[in-house]
C-alpha positions in Angstrom: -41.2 -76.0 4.0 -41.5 -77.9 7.2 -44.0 -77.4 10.3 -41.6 -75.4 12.1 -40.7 -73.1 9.4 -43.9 -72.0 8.5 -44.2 -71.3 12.3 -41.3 -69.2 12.1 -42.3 -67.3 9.2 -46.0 -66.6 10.8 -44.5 -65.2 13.9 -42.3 -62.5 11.5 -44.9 -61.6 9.6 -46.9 -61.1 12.7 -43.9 -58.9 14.7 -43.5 -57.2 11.1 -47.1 -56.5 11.1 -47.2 -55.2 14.5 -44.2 -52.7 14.4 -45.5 -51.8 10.9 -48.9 -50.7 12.6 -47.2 -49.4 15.8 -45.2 -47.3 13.2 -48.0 -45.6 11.5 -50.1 -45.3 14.9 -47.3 -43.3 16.0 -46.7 -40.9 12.3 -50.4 -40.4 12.7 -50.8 -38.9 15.9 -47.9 -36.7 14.9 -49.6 -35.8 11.9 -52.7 -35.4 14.3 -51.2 -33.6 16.7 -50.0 -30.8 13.9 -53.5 -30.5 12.7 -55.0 -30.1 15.5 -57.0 -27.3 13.5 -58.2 -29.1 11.1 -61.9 -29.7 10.9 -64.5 -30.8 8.3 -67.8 -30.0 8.5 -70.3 -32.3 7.0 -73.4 -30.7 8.0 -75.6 -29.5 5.5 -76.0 -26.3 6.3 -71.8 -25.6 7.2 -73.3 -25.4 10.8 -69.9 -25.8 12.4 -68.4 -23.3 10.1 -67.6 -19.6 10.8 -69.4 -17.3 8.2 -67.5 -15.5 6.1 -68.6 -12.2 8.1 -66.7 -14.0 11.3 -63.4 -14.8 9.0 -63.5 -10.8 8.3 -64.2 -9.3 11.5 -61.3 -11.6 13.2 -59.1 -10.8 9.9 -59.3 -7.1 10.9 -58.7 -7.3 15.0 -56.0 -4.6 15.1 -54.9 -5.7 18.7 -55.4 -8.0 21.2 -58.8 -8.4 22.4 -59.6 -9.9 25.8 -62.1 -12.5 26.5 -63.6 -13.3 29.3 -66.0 -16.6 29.7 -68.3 -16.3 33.2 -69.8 -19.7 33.7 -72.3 -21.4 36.0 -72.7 -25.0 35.0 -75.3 -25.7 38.3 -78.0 -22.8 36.4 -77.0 -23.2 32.6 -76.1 -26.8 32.5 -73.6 -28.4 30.7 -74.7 -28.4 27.3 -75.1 -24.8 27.2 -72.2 -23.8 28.6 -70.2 -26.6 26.4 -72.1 -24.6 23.4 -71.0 -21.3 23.9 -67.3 -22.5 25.5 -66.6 -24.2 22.0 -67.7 -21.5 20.2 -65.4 -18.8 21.6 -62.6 -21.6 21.2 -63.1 -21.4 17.7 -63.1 -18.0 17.7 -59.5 -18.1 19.4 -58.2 -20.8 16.7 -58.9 -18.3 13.8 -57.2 -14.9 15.6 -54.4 -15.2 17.9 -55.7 -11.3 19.3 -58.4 -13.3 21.5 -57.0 -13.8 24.6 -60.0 -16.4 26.4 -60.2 -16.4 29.7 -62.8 -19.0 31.3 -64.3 -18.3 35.0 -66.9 -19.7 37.4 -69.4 -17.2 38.3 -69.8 -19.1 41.6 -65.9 -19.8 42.6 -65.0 -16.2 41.6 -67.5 -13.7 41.8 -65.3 -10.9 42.7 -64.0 -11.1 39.1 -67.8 -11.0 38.0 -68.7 -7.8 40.3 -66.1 -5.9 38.2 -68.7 -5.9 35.7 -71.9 -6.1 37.6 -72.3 -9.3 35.9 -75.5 -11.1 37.4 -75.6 -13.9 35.5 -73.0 -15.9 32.5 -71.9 -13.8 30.3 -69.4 -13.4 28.2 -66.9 -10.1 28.6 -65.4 -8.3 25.8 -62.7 -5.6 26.5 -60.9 -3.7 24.0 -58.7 -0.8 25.6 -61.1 1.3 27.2 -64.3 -0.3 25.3 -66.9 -3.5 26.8 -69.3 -5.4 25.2 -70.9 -7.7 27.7 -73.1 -10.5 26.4 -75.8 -13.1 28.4 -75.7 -16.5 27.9 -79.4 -16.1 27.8 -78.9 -13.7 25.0 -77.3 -16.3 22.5 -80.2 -18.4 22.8 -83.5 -18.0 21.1 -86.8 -20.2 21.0 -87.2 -23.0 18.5 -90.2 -25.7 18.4 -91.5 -27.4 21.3 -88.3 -30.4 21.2 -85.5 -27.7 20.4 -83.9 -24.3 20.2 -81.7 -21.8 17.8 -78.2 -20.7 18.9 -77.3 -17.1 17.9 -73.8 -17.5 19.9 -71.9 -16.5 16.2 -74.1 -13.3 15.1 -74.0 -12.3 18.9 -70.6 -12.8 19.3 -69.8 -11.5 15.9 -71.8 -8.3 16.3 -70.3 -7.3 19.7 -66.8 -7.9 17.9 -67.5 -5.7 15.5 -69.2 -3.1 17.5 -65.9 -3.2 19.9 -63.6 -2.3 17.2 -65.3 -0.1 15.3 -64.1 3.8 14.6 -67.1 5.4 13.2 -70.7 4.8 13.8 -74.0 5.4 11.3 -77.9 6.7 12.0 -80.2 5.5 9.9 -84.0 7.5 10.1 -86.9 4.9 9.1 -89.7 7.5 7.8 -93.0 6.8 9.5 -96.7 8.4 9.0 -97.6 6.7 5.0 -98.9 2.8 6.2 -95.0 2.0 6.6 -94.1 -0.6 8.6 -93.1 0.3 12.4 -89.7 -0.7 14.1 -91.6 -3.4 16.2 -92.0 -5.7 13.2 -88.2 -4.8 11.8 -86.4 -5.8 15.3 -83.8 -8.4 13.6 -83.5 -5.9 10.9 -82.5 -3.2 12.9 -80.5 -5.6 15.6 -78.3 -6.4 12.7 -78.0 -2.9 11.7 -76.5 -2.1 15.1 -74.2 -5.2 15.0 -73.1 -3.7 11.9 -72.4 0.0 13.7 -76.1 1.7 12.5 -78.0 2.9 14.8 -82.1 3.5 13.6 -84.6 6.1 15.0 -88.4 6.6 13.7 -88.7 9.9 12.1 -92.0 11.5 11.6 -91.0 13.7 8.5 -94.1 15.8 8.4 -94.0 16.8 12.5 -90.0 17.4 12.4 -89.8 19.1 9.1 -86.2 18.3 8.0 -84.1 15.4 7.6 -81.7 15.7 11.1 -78.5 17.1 10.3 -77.0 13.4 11.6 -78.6 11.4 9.1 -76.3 9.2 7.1 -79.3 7.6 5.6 -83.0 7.7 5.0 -85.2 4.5 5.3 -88.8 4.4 3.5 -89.7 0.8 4.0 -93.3 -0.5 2.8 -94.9 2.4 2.3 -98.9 2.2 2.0 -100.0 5.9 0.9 -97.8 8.5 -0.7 -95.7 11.3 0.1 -97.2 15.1 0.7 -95.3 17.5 -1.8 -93.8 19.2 1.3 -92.1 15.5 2.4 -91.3 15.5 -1.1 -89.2 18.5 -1.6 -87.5 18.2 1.8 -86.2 14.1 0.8 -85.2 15.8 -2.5 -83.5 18.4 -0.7 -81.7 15.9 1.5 -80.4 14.2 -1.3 -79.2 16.5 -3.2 -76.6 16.5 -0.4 -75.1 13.8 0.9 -78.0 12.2 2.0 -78.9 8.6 0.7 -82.2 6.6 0.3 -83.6 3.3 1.1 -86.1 2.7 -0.7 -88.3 -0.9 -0.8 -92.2 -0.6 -1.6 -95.3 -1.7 0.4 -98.5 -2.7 -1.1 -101.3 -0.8 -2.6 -104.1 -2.0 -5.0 -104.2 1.3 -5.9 -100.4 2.1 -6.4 -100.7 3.2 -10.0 -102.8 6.3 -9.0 -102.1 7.5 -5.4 -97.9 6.9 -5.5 -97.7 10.0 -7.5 -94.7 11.6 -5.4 -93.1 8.3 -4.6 -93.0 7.5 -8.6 -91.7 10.8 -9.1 -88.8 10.3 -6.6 -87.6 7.2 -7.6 -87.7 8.3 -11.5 -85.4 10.8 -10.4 -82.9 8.5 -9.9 -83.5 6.2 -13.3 -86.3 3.8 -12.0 -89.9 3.7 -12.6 -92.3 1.7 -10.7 -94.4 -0.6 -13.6 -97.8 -0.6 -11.2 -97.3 -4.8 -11.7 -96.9 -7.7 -8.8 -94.3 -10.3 -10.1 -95.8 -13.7 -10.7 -93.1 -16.4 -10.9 -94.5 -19.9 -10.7 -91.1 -21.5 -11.6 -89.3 -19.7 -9.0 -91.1 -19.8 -6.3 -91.7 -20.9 -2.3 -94.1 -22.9 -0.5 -96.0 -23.3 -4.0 -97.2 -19.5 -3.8 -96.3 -17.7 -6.9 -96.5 -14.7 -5.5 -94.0 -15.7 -2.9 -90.4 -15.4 -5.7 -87.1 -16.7 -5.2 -85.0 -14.1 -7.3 -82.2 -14.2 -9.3 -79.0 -11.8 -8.4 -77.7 -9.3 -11.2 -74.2 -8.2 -11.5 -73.2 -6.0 -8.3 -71.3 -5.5 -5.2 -74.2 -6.3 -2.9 -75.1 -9.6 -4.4 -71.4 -10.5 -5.5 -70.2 -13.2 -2.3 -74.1 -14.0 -2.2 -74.3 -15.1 -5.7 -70.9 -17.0 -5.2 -72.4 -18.9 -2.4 -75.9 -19.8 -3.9 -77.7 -17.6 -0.6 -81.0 -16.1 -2.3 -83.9 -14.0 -0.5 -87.1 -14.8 -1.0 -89.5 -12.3 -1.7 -93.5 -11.6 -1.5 -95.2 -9.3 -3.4 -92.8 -7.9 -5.3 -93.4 -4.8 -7.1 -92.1 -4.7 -10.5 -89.6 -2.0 -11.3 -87.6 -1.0 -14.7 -84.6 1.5 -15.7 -85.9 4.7 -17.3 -84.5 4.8 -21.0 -81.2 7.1 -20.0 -80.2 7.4 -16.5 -80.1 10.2 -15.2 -77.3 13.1 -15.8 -73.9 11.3 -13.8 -75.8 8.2 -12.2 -75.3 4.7 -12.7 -78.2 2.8 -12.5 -77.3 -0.8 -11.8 -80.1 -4.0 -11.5 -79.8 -6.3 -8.4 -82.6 -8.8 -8.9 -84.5 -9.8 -11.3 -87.1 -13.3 -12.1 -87.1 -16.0 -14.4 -88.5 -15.6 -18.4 -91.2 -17.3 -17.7 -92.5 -15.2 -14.8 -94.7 -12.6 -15.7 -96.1 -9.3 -13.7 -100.0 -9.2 -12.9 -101.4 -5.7 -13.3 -104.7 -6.6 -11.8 -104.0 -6.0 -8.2 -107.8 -5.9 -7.3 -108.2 -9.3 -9.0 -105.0 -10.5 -7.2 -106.4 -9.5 -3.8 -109.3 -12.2 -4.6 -106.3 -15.1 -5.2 -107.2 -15.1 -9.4 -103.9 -14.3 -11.4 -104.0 -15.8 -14.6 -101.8 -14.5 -17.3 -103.3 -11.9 -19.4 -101.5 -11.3 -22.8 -101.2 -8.3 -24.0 -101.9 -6.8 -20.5 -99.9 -8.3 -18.4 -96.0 -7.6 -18.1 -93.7 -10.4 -20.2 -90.8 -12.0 -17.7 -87.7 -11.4 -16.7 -89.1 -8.4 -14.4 -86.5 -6.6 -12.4 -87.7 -6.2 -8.6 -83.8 -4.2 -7.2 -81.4 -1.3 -8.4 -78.7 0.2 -7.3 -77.4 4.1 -7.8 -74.3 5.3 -7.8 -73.5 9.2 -8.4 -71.6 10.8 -11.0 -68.7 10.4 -8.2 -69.4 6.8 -8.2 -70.3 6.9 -4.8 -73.6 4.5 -3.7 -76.7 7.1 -3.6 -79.8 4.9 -3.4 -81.1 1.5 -3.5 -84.9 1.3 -5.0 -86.3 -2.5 -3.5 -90.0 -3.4 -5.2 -90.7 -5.4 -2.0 -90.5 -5.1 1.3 -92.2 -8.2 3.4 -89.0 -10.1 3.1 -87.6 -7.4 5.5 -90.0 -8.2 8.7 -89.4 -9.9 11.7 -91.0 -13.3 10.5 -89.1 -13.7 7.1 -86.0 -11.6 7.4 -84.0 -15.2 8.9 -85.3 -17.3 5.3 -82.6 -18.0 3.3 -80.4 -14.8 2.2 -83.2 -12.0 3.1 -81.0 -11.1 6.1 -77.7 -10.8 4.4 -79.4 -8.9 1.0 -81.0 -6.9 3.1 -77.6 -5.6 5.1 -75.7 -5.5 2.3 -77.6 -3.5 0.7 -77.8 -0.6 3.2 -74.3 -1.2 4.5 -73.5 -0.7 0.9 -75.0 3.1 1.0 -73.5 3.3 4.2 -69.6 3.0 3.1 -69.3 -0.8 4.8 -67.8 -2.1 1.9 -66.0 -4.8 4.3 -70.4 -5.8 5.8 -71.0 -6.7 2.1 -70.7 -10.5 3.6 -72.8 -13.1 4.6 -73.2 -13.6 8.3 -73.9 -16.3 10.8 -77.3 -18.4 10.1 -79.6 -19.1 13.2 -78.8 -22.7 14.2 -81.5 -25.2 15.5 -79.7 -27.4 17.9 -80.2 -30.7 19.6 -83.2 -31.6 18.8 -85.4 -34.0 21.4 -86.0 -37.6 20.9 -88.8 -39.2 22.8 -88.6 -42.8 23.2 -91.2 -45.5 24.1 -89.7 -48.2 26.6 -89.2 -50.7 24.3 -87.3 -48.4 22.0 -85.0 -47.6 24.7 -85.0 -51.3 25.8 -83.7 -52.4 22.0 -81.1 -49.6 22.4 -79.9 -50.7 25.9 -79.4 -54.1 24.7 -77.9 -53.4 20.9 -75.1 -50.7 22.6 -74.4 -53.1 25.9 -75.1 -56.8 25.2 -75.4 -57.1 20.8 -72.3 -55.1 19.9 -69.7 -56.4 22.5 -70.7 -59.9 21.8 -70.2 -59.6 17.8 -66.7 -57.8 19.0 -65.9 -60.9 21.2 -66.8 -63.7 18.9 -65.0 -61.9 16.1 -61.8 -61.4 17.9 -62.4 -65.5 18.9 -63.0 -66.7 15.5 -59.6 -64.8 14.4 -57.5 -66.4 17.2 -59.5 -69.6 16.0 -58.0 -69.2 12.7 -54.6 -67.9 13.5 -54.2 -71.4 15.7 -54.8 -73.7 12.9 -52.0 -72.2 10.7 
């Protein structure tokens, strides 16, 4: 084959080549531009991900639901509104009911005044129903160099709330050493995004269980009932009434929690006077801090699936009574590894000794959780050995959020809350550079890169001259 022939052939192959790749450029921006929805999320927390509580509430919008976006790029800046703007867009590619609507709080404030709206905010209206929400709202304090985005429990909740057709109360009791409300704030924020409303109730001064209580809260309870409280949480139970029940502390539990032992062995559980000791399991190497495992059961079901477990501190051990009572299932939710074992010197334990003490000590698994259901198989109460993993500074580890919630949406009738919701996202986080960092990144990103691009695309047309 001559000079001039093998020129020939080059220049097809090249034009071949070329329409060949002009070809698939143009099938894959077709294909692009049909899955324009498609997204993968390699963070490793799903951080770009709707939760699966999201994916329901949209699932069950039964109408169109406007959406109104109220910016102001010159106060918020550009990375917070971008933030929340892309959120509610990925709101709007999962349900075709969100009609967005985005607006500038400066250019048109007359639409703002409508709803008295001082600063962003984002407008939810559903017939006759609003849920405003702040900007300022969906943002919460992180470290020093960055912050946590709650735009997707926020937005989530108000969803929720908007749509919602009946509405709970919940009573926390108050007056034994419990904890107060002022330590359980996420706890009960999630509880009204989930349609509970909570109110302290001082059993002892009211004398009865208000007629509108859908459930009864005892959460860490120090001392023990009176007899009177006793009779009158019996007598509200007998009912329809249904109980929340998680344990405090007390080195003394085995002696003063005579009426609270006799409560919960009403309903097929008895409290083994033990604190669970797990040094397999555990957190922050602190085997009294456990990382349970989920038994078979509603609550735990999609947080099982998903690997999402709580983590729990000073867990109380608890066991099913020999035959449940008359009608009642009694049903475990968590329970610790076999080699875990449950200390029964709480004075000792107090002074950071626990050692295992055979023969005195309880033999692992321990169950800290149960469920009961009545003879109707309707939920009734949930006994909890624990109760720290419910405050304000460990309710956002791992699953102690969504356990918690599912378990008292799960007394509550909210089979459909029985989810796992939106995690607290830190964002963006600060990078501070010395100048001769930045100097070695001005140069790699303007001069180092370019040049390598340039004497690449030289030494090809070097070597496509010589053929």
């Amino acid at each position: 084959m001559n000079k001039k022939s093998k020129r020939i052939l080059h220049h097809t192959n090249t034009l071949v080549i070329a329409l060949a790749s002009i070809g698939l450029f143009v099938l894959l921006t077709l294909f692009l531009t049909k899955a324009s929805g498609f997204q993968l999320d390699l963070t490793a927390n799903k951080q770009y991900t709707l939760s699966d509580q999201t994916t329901t509430v949209l699932g069950k919008l039964p109408d169109h639901i406007k959406v109104e976006v109220f910016t102001n790029n010159e106060s918020d800046g550009e990375l917070v509104t971008r933030e929340i703007t892309d959120l509610v867009g990925e709101y709007a590619k999962k349900s075709s009911k969100l009609d967005v609507h985005t607006y500038s709080l400066v250019q048109q404030p007359e639409l703002a005044r409508q709803y008295n709206l001082s600063s962003s905010s984002i407008v939810l209206t559903y017939g006759e129903k609003t849920q405003t929400i702040a900007f300022q709202e969906m943002f919460g304090s992180g470290d020093s160099s960055s912050y946590t985005f709650l735009g997707e429990s926020k937005l989530t909740g108000a969803l929720n709330a908007l749509i919602a057709t009946e509405t709970h109360k919940a009573y926390v009791l108050a007056g034994h050493g419990e904890f107060p409300l002022s330590r359980l704030t996420r706890l009960t924020a999630g509880l009204k995004a989930d349609n509970t409303e909570v109110e302290e109730l001082q059993l002892y001064q009211a004398g009865a269980i208000p007629d509108d209580a859908d459930l009864l809260m005892i959460v860490a309870p120090e001392s023990d009932l009176s007899d009177e409280e006793l009779k009158l949480i019996e007598t509200y139970l007998d009912g329809k009434g249904k109980l929340f029940l998680s344990l405090g502390f007390n080195p003394d539990m085995k002696s003063d929690w005579k009426n609270i032992d006799a409560l919960m062995k009403k309903y097929g559980v008895t409290d083994r006077h033990a604190i669970a000791v797990d040094k397999t399991n555990t957190q922050l190497y602190d085997p009294l801090t456990v990382v349970p495992s989920y038994e078979n059961h509603a609550i735990t079901e999609k947080l099982r699936e998903s690997k999402i477990y709580p983590m729990t501190y000073l867990s109380v051990a608890l066991n099913a009574t020999a035959e449940a009572p008359e009608g009642m299932t009694v049903s475990p939710l968590l329970s610790t590894s076999a080699e875990s074992y449950g200390e029964t010197d709480l004075d000792g334990l107090l002074q950071s000794t626990s050692e295992y003490a055979e023969g005195k000590d309880l033999n692992g698994p321990l169950y800290l959780g149960y469920a009961v259901d009545d003879a109707d198989a309707n939920p009734k109460v949930v006994l909890l050995g624990t109760s720290f993993f419910l405050t304000d500074d460990q309710i956002a580890e791992q699953g102690n959020k969504d356990f918690a919630l599912n378990s008292i949406n799960y007394l509550s009738g909210n089979v459909s809350d029985l989810t796992i919701r939106a995690r607290e996202q830190q964002q963006y986080e600060t990078a501070y550079l010395t100048a001769p960092q930045a100097r070695y990144i001005l140069i790699g990103t303007m001069i180092v890169f370019p040049l390598l691009f340039v004497l690449a695309g030289v030494l090809l047309w070097w070597r496509r001259r010589r053929v």
